[in-house]
N, C-alpha and C positions, 0 to 999 in steps of 0.2 A: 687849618686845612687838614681834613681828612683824605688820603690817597687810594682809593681800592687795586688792586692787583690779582692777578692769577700766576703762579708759580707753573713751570713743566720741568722735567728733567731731570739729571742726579747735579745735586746740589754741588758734588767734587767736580761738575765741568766749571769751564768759563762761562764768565755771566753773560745775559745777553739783554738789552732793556728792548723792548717792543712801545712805540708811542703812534699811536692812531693816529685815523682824520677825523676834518671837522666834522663834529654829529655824529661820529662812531664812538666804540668804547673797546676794550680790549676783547670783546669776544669778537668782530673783525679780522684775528687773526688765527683763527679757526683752523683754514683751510692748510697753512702750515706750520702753525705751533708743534707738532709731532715730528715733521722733519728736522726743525728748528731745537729741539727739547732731545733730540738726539744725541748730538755735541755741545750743546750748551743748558747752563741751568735757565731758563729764561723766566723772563716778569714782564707781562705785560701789566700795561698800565691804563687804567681810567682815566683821564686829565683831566683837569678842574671843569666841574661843567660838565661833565661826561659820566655816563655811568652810574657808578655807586661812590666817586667822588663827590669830594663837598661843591654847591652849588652856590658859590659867595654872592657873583652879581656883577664883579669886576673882575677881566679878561684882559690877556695880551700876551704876545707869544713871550716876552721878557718875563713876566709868572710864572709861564707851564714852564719855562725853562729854568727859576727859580724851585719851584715844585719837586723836577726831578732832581735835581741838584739837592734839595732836602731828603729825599726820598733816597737814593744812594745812599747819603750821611746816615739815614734812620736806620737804612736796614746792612748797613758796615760794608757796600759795597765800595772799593777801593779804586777799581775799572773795570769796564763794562764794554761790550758792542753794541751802541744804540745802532737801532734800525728803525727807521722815521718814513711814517706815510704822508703823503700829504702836507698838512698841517703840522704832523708828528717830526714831519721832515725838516720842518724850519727851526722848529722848537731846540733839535736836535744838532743842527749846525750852530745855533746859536749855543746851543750847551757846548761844544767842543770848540770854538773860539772862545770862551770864557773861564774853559777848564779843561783844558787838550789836557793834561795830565789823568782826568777821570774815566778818558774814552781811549780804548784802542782800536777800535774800526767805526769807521762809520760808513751805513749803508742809508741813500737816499730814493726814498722810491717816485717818482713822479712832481721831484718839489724838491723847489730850493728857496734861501731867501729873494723874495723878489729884489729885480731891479728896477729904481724908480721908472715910474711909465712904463713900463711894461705888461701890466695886468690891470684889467678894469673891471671892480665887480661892485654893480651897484647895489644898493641896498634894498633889502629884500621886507616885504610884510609879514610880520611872525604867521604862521597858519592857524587856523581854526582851531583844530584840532591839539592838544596837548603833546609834546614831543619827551622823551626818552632824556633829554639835552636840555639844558638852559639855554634858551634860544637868543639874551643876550651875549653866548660869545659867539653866535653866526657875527650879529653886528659888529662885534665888538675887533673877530679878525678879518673878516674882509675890510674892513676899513682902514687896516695896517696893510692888507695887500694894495689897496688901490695908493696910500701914501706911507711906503716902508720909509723906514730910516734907514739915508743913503751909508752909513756907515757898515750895514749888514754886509753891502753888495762888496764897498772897499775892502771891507776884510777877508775875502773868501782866499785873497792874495797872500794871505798869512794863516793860512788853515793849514798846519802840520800833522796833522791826523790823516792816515791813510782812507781814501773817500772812493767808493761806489755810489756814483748817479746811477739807476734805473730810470730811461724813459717809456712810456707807452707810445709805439707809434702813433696810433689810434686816438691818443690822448686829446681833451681841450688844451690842456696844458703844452705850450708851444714850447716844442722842441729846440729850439731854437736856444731860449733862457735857457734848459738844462745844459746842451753842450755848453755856451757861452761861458755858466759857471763850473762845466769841468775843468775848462780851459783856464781858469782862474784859480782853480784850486792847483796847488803843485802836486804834479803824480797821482792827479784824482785818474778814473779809469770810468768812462762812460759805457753803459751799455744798452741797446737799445729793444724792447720786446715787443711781437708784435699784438697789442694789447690795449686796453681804453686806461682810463688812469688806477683802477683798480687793478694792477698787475701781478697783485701777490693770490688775489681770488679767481681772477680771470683765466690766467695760464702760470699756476701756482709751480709744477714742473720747470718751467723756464724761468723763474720767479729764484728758485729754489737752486737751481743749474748754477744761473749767474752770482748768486750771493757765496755758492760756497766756492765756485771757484777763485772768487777776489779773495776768501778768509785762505784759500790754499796757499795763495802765492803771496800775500803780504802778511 
């Protein structure tokens, strides 16, 4: 596995890992890598399948979260502040239940690990057209969102990492799940924007508001 990345920042800040959604790539976080690159050294990241990462063929959020978990080791990051979109978002929970030692905040934006039965995303026809993405992990992760392993959901109960949910009011993604999993996590802190699921592009100020005031106070 090849991992692509884009660096911002002075390297002497605190790190920050940036993990997109599905079918995006690290330039996604465009609109606030500047703010973000601020107070932190940040990396975003391509994930398998994305980008100018390697395009294996086999997908699942247990990889990408494998991936970065190598990808720290490779480049001597010790802890980090993942901030997780989407897809990025799961990957990203699922890295700080596995490695709460490698993470010291973690910010969720519009996505948490589902809970069984709760999202239904059927499968989709690749398009015509050539995509940016290996369009085996579309399949490859909606088919863990429509049947996750219940053990994601039990564990949110023992997430000791300080945690920011981001919902989009506006969102597909039913609010409902996110609080449900703030509620799960201990001393998670939900926040709610008024925004579609793209909350960091959308209303990147409010995006931006809300993340650093949770890095303030915890």
């Amino acid at each position: 596995m090849t991992v692509a990345y884009r660096t911002a920042g002075d390297p002497g800040n605190p790190p920050m890992v940036l993990l997109h959604g599905l079918g995006d790539s690290h330039a996604d976080w465009e609109t606030v890598l500047p703010d973000l690159s601020e107070t932190h050294h940040v990396y975003a990241l391509d994930l398998r399948g994305h980008g100018a990462s390697s395009h294996p063929g086999t997908y699942s959020f247990e990889l990408m979260r494998d991936d970065v978990l190598a990808f720290l080791d490779a480049t001597g990051i010790d802890r980090a502040v993942l901030v997780g979109h989407s897809m990025g978002a799961v990957v990203a929970t699922l890295l700080a239940l596995a490695a709460p030692h490698r993470v010291t905040h973690l910010i969720l934006e519009d996505a948490v690990p589902p809970r069984p039965g709760a999202l239904t995303r059927p499968p989709l026809p690749p398009p015509a057209e050539p995509t940016a993405f290996d369009w085996a992990a579309v399949t490859a992760i909606r088919a863990q969102l429509n049947d996750p392993d219940p053990a994601w959901w039990q564990a949110l109960a023992r997430l000791t990492v300080p945690t920011l949910v981001i919902s989009g009011a506006e969102s597909a993604i039913p609010h409902e799940l996110l609080a449900d999993a703030a509620d799960r996590i201990p001393d998670a802190v939900l926040a709610t924007v008024t925004a579609g699921h793209y909350v960091h592009t959308e209303q990147p100020t409010a995006f931006m508001s809300e993340l650093t005031r949770f890095l303030d106070t915890h």
